[in-house]
N, CA, C, O and CB atoms as a CASP TS submission, in Angstrom:
PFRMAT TS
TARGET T0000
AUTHOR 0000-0000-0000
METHOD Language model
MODEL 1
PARENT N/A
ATOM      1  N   UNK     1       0.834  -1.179   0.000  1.00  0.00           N
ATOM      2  CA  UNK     1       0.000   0.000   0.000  1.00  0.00           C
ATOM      3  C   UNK     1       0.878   1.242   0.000  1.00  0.00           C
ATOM      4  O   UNK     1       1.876   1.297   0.719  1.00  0.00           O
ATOM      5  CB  UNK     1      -0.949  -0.002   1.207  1.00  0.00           C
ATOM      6  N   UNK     2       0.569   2.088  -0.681  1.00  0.00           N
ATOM      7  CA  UNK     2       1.189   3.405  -1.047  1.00  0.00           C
ATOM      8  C   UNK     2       0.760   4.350   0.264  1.00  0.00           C
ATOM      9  O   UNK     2      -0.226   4.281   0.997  1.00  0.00           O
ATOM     10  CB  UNK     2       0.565   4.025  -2.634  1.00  0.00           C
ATOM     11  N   UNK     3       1.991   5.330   0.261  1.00  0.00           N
ATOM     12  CA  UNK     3       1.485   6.489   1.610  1.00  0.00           C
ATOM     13  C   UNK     3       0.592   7.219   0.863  1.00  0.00           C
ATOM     14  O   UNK     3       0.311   7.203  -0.336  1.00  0.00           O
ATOM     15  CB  UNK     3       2.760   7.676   2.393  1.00  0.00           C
ATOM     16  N   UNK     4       0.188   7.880   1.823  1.00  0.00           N
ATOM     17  CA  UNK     4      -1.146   9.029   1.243  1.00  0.00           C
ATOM     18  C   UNK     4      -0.860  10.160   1.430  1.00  0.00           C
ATOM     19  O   UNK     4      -1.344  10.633   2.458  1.00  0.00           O
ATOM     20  CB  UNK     4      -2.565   9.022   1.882  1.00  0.00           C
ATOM     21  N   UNK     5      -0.153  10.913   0.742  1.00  0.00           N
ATOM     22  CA  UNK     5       0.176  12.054   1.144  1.00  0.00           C
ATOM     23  C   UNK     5      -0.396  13.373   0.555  1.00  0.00           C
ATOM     24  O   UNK     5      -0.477  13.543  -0.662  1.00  0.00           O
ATOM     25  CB  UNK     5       1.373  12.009   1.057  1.00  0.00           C
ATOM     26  N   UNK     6      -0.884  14.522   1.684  1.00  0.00           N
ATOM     27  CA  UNK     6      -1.914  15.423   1.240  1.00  0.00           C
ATOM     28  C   UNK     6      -1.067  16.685   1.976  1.00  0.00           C
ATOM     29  O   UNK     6      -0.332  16.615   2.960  1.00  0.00           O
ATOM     30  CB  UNK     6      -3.671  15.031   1.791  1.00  0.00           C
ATOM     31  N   UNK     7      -1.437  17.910   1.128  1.00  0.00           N
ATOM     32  CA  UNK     7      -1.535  19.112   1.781  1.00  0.00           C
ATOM     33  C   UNK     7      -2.780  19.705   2.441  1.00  0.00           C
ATOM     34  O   UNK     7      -3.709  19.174   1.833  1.00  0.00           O
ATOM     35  CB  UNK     7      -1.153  19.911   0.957  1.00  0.00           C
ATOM     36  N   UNK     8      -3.389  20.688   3.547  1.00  0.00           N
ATOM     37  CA  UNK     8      -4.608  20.984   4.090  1.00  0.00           C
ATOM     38  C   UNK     8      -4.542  21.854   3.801  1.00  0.00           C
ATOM     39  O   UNK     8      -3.350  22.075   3.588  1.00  0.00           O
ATOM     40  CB  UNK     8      -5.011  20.867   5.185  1.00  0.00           C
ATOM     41  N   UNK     9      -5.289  22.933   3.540  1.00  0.00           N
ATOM     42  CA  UNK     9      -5.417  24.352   3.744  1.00  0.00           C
ATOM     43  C   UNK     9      -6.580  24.390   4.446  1.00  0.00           C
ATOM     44  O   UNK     9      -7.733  24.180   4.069  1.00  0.00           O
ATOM     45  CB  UNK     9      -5.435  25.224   2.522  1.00  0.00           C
ATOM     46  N   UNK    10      -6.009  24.772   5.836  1.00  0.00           N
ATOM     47  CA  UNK    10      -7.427  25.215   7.147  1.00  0.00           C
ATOM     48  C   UNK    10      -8.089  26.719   5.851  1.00  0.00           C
ATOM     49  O   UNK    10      -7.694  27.372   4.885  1.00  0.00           O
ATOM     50  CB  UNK    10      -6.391  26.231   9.664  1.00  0.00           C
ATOM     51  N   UNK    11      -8.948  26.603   6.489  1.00  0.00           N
ATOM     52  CA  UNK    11      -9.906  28.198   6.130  1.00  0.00           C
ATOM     53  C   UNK    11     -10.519  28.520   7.642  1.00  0.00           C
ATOM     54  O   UNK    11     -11.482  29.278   7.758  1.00  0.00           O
ATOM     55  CB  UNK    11     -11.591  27.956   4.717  1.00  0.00           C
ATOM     56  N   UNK    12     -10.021  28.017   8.560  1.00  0.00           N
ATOM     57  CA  UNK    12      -9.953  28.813  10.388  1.00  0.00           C
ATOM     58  C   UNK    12      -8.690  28.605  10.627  1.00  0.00           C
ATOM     59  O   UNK    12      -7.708  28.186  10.015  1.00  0.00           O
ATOM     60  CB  UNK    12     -10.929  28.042  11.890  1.00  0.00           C
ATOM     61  N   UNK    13      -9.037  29.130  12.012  1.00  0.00           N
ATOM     62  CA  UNK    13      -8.064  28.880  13.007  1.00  0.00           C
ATOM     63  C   UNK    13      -7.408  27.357  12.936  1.00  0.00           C
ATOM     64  O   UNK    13      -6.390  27.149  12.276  1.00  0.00           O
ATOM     65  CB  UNK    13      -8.760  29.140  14.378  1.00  0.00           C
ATOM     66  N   UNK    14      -8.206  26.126  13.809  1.00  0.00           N
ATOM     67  CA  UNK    14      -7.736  25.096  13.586  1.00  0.00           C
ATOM     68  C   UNK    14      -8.515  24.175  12.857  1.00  0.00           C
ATOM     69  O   UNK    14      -9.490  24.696  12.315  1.00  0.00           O
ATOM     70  CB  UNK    14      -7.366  24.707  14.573  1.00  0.00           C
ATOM     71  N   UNK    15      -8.400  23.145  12.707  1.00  0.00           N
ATOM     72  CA  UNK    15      -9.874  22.004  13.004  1.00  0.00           C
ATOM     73  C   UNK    15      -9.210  20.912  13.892  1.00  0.00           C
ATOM     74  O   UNK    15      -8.043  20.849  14.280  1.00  0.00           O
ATOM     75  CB  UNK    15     -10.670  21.068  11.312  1.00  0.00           C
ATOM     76  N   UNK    16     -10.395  19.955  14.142  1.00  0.00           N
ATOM     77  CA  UNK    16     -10.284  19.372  15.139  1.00  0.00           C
ATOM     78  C   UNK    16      -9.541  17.911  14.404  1.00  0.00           C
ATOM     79  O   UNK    16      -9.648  17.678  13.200  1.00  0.00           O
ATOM     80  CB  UNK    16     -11.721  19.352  15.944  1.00  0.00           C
ATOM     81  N   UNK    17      -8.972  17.227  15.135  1.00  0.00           N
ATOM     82  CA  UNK    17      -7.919  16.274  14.812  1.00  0.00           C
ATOM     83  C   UNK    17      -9.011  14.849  13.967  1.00  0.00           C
ATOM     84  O   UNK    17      -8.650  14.379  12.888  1.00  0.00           O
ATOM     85  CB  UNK    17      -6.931  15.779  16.568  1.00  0.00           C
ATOM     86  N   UNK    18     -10.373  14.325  14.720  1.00  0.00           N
ATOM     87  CA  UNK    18     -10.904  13.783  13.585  1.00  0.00           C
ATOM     88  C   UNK    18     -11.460  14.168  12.882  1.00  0.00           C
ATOM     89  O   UNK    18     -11.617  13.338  11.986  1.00  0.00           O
ATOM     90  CB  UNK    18     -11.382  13.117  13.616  1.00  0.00           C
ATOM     91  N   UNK    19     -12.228  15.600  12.578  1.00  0.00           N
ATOM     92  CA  UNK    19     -12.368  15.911  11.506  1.00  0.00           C
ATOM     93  C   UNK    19     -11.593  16.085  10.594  1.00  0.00           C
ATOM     94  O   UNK    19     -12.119  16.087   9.481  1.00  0.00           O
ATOM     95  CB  UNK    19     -12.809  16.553  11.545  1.00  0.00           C
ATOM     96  N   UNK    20     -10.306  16.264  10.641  1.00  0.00           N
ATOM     97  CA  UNK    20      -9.299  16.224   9.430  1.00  0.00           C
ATOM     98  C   UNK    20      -9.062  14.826   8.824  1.00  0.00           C
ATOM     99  O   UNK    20      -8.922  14.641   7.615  1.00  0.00           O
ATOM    100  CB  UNK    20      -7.884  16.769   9.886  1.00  0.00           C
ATOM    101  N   UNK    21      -9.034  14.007   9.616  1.00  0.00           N
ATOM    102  CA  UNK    21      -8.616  13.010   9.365  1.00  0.00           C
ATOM    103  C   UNK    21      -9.679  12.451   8.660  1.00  0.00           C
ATOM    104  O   UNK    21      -9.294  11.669   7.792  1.00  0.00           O
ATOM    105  CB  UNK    21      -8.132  12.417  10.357  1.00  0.00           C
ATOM    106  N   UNK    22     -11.373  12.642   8.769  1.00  0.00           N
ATOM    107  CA  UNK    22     -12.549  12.588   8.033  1.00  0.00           C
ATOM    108  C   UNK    22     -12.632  13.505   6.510  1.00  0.00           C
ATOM    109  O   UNK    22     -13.504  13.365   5.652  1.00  0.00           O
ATOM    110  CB  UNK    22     -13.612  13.070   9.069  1.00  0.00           C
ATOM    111  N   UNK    23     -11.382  14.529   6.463  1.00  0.00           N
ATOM    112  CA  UNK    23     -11.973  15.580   5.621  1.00  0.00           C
ATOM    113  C   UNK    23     -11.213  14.748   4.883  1.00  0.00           C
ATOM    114  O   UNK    23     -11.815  14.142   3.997  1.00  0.00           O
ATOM    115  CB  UNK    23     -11.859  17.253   5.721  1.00  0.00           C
ATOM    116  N   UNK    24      -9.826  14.510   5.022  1.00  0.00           N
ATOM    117  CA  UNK    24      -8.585  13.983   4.077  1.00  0.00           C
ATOM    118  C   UNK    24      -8.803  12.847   3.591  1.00  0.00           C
ATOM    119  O   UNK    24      -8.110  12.424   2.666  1.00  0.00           O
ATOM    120  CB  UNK    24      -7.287  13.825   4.692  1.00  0.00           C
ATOM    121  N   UNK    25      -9.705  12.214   4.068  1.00  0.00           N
ATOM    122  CA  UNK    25     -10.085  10.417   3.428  1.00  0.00           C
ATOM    123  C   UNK    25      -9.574   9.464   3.949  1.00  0.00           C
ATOM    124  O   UNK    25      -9.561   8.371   3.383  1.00  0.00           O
ATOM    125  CB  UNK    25      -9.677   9.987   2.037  1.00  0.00           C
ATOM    126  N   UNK    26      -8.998   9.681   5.238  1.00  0.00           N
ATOM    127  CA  UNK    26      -7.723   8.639   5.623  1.00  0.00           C
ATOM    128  C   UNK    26      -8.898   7.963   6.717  1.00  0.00           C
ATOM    129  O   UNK    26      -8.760   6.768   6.979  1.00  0.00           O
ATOM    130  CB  UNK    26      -5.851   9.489   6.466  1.00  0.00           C
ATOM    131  N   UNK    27      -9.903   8.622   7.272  1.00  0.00           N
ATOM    132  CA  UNK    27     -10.775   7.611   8.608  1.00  0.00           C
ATOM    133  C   UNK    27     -11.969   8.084   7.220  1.00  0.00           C
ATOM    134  O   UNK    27     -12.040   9.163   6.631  1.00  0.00           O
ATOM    135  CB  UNK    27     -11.074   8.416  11.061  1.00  0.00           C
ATOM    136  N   UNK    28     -12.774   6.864   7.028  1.00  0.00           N
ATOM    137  CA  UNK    28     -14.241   6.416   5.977  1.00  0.00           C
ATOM    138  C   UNK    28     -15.208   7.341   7.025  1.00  0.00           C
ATOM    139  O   UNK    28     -16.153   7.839   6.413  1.00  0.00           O
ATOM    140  CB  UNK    28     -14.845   4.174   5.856  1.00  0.00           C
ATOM    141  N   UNK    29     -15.186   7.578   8.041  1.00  0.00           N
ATOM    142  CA  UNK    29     -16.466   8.348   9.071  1.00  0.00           C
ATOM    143  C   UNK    29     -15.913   8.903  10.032  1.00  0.00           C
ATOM    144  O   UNK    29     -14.735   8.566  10.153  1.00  0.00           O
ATOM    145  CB  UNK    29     -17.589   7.438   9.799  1.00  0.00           C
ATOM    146  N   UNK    30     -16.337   9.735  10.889  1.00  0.00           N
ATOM    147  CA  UNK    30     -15.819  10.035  12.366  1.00  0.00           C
ATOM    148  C   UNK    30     -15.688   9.628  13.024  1.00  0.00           C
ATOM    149  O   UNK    30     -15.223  10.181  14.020  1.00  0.00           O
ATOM    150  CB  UNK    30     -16.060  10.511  12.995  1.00  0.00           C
ATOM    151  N   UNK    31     -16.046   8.118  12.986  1.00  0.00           N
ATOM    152  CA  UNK    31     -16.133   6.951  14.423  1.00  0.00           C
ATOM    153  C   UNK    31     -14.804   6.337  14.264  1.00  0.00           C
ATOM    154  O   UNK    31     -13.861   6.130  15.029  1.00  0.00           O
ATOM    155  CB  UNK    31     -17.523   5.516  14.390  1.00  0.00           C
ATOM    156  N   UNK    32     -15.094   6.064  12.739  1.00  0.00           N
ATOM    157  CA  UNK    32     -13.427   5.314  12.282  1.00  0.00           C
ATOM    158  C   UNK    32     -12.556   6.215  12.979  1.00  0.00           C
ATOM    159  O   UNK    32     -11.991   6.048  14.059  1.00  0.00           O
ATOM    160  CB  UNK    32     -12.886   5.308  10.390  1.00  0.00           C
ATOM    161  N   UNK    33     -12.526   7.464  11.987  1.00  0.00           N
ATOM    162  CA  UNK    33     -11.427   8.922  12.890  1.00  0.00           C
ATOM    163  C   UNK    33     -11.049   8.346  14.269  1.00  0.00           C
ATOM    164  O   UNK    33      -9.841   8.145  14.395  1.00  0.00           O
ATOM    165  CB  UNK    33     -12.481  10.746  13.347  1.00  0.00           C
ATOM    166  N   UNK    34     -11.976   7.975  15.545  1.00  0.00           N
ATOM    167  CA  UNK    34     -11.670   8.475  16.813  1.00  0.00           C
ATOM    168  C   UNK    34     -11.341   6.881  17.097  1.00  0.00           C
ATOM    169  O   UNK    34     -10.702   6.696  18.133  1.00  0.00           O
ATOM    170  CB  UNK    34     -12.934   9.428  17.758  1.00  0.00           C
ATOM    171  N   UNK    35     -11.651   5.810  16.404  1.00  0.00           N
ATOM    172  CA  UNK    35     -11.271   4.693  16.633  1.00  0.00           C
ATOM    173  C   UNK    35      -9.801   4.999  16.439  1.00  0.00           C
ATOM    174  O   UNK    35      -9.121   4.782  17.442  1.00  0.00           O
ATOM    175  CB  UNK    35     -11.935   3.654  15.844  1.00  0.00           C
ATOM    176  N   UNK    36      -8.969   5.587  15.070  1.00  0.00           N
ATOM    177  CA  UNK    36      -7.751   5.444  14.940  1.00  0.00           C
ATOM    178  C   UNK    36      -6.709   6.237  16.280  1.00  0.00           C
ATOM    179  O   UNK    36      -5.677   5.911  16.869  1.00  0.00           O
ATOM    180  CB  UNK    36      -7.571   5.964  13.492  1.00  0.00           C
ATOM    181  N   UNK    37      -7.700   7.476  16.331  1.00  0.00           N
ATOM    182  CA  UNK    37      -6.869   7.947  17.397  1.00  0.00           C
ATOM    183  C   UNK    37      -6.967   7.569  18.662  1.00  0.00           C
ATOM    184  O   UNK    37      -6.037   7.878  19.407  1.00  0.00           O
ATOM    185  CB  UNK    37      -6.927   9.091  17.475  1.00  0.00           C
ATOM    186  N   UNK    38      -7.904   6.950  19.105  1.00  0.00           N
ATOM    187  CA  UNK    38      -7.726   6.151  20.331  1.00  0.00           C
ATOM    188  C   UNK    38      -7.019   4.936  20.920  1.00  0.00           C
ATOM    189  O   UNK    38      -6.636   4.557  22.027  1.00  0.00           O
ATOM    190  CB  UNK    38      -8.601   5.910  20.506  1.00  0.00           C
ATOM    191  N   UNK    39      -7.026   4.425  19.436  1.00  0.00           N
ATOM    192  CA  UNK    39      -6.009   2.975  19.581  1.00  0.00           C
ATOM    193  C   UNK    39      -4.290   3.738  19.275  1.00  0.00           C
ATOM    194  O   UNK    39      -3.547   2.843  18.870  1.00  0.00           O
ATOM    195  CB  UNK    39      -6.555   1.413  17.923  1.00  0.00           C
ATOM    196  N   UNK    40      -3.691   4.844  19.355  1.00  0.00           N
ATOM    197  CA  UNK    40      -2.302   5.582  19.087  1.00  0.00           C
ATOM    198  C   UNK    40      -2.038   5.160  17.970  1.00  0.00           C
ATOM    199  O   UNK    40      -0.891   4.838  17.660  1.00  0.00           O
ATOM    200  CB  UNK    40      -1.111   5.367  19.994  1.00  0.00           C
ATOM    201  N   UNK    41      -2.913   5.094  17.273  1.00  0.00           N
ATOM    202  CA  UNK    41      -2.522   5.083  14.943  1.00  0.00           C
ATOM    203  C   UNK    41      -1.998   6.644  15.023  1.00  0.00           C
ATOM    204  O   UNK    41      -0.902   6.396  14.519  1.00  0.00           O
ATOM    205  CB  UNK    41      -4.702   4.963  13.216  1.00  0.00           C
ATOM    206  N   UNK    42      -1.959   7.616  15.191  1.00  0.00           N
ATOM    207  CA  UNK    42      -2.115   8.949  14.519  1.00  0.00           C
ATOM    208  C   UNK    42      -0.993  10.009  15.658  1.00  0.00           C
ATOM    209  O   UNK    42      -1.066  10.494  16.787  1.00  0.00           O
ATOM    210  CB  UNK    42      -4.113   9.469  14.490  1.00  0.00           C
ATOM    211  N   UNK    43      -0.269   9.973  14.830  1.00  0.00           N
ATOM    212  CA  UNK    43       0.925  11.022  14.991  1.00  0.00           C
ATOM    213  C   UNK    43       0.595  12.770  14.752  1.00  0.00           C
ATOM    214  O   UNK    43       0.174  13.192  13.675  1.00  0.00           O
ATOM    215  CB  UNK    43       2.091  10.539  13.794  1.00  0.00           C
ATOM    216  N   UNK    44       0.811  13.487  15.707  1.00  0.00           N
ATOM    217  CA  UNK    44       1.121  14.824  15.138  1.00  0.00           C
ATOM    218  C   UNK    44       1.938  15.507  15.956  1.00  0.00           C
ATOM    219  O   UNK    44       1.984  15.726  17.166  1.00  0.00           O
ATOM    220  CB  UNK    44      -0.009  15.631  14.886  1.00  0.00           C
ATOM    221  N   UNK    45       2.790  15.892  14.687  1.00  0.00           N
ATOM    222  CA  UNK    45       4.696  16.836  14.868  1.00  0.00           C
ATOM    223  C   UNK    45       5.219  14.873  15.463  1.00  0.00           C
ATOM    224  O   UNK    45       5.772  14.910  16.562  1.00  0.00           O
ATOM    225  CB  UNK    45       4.961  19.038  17.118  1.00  0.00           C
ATOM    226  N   UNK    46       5.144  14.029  15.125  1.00  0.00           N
ATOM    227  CA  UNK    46       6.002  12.785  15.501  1.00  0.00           C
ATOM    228  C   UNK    46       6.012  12.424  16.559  1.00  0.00           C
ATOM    229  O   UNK    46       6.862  11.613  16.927  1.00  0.00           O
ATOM    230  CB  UNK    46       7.171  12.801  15.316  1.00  0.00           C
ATOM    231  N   UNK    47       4.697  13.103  17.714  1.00  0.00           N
ATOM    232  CA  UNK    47       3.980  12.870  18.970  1.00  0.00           C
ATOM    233  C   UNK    47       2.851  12.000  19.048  1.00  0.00           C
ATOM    234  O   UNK    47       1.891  12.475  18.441  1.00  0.00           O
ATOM    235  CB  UNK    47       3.558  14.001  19.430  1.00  0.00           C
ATOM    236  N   UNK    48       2.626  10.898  19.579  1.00  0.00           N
ATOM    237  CA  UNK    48       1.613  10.220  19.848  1.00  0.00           C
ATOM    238  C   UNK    48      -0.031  10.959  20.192  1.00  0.00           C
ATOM    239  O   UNK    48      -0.043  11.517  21.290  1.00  0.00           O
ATOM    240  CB  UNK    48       2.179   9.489  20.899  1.00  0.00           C
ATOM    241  N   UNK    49      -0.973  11.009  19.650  1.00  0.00           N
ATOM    242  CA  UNK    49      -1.932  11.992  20.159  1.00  0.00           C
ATOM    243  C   UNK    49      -3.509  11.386  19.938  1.00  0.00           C
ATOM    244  O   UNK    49      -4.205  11.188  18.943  1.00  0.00           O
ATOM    245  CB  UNK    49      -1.679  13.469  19.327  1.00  0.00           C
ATOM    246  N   UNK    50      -3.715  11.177  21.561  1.00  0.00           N
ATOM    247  CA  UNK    50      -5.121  10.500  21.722  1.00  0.00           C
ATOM    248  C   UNK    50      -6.093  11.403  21.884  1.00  0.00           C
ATOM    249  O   UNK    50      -7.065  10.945  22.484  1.00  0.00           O
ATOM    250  CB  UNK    50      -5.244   9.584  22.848  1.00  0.00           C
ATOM    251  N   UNK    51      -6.169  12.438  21.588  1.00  0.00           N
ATOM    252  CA  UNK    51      -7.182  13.497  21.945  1.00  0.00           C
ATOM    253  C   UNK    51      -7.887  13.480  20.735  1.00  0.00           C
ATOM    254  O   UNK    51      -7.161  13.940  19.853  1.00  0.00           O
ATOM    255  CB  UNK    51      -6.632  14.969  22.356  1.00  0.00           C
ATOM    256  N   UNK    52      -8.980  13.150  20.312  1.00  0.00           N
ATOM    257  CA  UNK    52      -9.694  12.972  19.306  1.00  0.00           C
ATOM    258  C   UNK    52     -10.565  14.332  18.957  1.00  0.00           C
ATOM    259  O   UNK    52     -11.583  14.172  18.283  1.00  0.00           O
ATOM    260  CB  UNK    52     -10.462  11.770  19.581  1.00  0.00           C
ATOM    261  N   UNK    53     -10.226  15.596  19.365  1.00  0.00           N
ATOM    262  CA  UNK    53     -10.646  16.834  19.222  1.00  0.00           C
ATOM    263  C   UNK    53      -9.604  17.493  19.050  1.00  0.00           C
ATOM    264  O   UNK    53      -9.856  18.637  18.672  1.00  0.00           O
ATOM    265  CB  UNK    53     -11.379  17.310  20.147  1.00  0.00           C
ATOM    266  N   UNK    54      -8.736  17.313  19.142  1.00  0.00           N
ATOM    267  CA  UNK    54      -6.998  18.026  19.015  1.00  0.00           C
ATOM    268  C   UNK    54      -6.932  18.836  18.066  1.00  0.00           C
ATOM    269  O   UNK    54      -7.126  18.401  16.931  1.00  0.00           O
ATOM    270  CB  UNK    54      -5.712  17.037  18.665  1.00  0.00           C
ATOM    271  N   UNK    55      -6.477  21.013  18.383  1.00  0.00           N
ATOM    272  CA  UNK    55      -6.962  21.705  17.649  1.00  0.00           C
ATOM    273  C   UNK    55      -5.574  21.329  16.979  1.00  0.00           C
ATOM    274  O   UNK    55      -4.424  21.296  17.417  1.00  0.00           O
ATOM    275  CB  UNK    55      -7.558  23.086  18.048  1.00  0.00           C
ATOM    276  N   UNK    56      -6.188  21.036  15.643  1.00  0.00           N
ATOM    277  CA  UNK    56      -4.491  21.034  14.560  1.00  0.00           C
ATOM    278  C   UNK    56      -4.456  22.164  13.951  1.00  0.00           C
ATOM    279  O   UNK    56      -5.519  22.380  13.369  1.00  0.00           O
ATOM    280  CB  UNK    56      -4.259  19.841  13.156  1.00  0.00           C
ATOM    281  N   UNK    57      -3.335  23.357  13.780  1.00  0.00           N
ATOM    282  CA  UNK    57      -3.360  24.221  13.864  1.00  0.00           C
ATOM    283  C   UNK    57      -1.970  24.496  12.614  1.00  0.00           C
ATOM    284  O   UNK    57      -0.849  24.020  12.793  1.00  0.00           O
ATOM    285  CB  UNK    57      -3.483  24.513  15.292  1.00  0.00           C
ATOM    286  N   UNK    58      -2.372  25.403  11.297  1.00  0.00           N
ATOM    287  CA  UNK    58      -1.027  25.821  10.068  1.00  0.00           C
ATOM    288  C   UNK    58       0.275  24.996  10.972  1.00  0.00           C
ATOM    289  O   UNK    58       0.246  24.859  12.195  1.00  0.00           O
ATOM    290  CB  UNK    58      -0.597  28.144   9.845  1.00  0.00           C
ATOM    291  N   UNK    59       1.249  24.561  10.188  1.00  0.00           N
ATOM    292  CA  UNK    59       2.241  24.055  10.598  1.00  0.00           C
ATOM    293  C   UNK    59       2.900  22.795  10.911  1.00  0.00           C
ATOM    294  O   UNK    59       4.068  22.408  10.922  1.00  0.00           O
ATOM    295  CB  UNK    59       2.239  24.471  11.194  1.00  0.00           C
ATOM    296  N   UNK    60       1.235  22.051  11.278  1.00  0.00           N
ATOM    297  CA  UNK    60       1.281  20.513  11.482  1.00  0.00           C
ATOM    298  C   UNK    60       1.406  19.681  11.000  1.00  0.00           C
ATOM    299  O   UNK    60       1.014  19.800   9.839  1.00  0.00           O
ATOM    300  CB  UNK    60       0.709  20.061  11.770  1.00  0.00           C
ATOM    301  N   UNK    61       1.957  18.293  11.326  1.00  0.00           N
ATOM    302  CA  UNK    61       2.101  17.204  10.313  1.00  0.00           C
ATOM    303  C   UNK    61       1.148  16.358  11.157  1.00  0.00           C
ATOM    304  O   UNK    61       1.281  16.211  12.372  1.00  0.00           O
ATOM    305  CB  UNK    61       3.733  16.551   9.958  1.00  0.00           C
ATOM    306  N   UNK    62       0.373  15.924  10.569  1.00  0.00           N
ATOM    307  CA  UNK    62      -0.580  14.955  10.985  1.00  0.00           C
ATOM    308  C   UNK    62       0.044  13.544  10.616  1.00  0.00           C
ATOM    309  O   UNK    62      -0.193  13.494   9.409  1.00  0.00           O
ATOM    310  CB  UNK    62      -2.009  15.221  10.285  1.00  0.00           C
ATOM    311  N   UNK    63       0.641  12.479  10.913  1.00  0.00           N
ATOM    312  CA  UNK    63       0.740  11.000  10.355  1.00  0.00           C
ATOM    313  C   UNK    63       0.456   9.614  10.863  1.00  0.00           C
ATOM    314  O   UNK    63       0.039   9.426  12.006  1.00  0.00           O
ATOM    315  CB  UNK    63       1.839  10.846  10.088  1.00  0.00           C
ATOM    316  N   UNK    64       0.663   8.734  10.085  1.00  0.00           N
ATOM    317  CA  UNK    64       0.261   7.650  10.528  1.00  0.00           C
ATOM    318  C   UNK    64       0.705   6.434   9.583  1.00  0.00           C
ATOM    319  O   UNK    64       1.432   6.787   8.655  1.00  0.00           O
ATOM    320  CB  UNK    64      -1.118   7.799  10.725  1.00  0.00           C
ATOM    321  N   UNK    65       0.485   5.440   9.628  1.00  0.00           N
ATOM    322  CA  UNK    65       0.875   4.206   8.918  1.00  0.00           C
ATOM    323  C   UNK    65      -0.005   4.327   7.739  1.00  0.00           C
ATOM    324  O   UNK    65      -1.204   4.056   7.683  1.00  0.00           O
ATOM    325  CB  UNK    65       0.675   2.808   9.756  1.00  0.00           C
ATOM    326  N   UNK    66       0.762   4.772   6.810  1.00  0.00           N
ATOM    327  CA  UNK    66       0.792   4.883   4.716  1.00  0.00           C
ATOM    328  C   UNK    66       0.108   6.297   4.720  1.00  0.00           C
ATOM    329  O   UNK    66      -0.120   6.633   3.558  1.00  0.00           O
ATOM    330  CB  UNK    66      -0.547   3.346   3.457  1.00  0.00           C
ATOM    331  N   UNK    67      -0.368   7.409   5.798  1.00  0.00           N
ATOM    332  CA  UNK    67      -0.723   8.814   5.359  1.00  0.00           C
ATOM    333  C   UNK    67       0.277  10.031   6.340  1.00  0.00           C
ATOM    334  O   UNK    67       0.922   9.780   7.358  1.00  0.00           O
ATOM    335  CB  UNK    67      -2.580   9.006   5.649  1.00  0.00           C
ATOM    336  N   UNK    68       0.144  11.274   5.687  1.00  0.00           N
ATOM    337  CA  UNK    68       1.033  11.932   6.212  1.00  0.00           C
ATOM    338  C   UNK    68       0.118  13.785   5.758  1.00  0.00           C
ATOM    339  O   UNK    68       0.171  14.360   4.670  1.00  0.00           O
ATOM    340  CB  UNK    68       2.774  11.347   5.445  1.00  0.00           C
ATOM    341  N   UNK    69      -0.209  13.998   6.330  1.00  0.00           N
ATOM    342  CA  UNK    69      -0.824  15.639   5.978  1.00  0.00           C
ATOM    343  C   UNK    69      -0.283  16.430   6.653  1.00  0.00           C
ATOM    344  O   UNK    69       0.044  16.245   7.825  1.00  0.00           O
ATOM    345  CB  UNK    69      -2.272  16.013   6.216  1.00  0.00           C
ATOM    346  N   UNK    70      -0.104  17.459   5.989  1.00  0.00           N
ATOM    347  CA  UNK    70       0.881  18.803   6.338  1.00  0.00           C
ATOM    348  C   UNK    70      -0.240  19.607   6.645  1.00  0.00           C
ATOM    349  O   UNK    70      -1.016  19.011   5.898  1.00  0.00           O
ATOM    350  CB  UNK    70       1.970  19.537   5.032  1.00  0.00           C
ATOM    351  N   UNK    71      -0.752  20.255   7.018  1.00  0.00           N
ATOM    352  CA  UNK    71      -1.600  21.401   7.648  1.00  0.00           C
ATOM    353  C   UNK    71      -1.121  22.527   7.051  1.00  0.00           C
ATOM    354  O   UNK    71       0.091  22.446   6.850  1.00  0.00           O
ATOM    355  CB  UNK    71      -1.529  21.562   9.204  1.00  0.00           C
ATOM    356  N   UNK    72      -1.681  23.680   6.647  1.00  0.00           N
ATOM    357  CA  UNK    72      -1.033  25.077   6.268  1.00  0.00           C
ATOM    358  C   UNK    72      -2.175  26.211   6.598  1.00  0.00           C
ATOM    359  O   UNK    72      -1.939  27.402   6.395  1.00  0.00           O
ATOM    360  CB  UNK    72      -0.566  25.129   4.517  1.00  0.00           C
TER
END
């Protein structure tokens, strides 16, 4: 399986850590989303991060096993 690699462009402040992960295609729903981040699938800045509301904010690297989103 190939990585998935995406750029974001927020149009706010932040969004919240499973909705990105819902917007980008990488979690199929929001449940999936908070399933991945609850079981520690989902990296951001190369930090482990179980907060399934987590404001991701320009600057971030969101990743995980085969995806990787840059935030801007």
């Amino acid at each position: 399986m190939t990585e998935h690699t995406e750029i974001f462009s927020l149009e706010s402040e932040y969004i919240a850590l499973c909705d990105l992960l819902k917007c980008c295609g990488v979690a199929q729903t929001g449940g999936h989303a908070k399933l991945m981040i609850s079981n520690g699938e989902v990296f951001v800045n190369q930090q482990v991060e179980q907060r399934k509301t987590a404001k991701i904010r320009a600057g971030s690297v969101v990743s995980g096993e085969h995806f990787c989103i840059q935030v801007q």
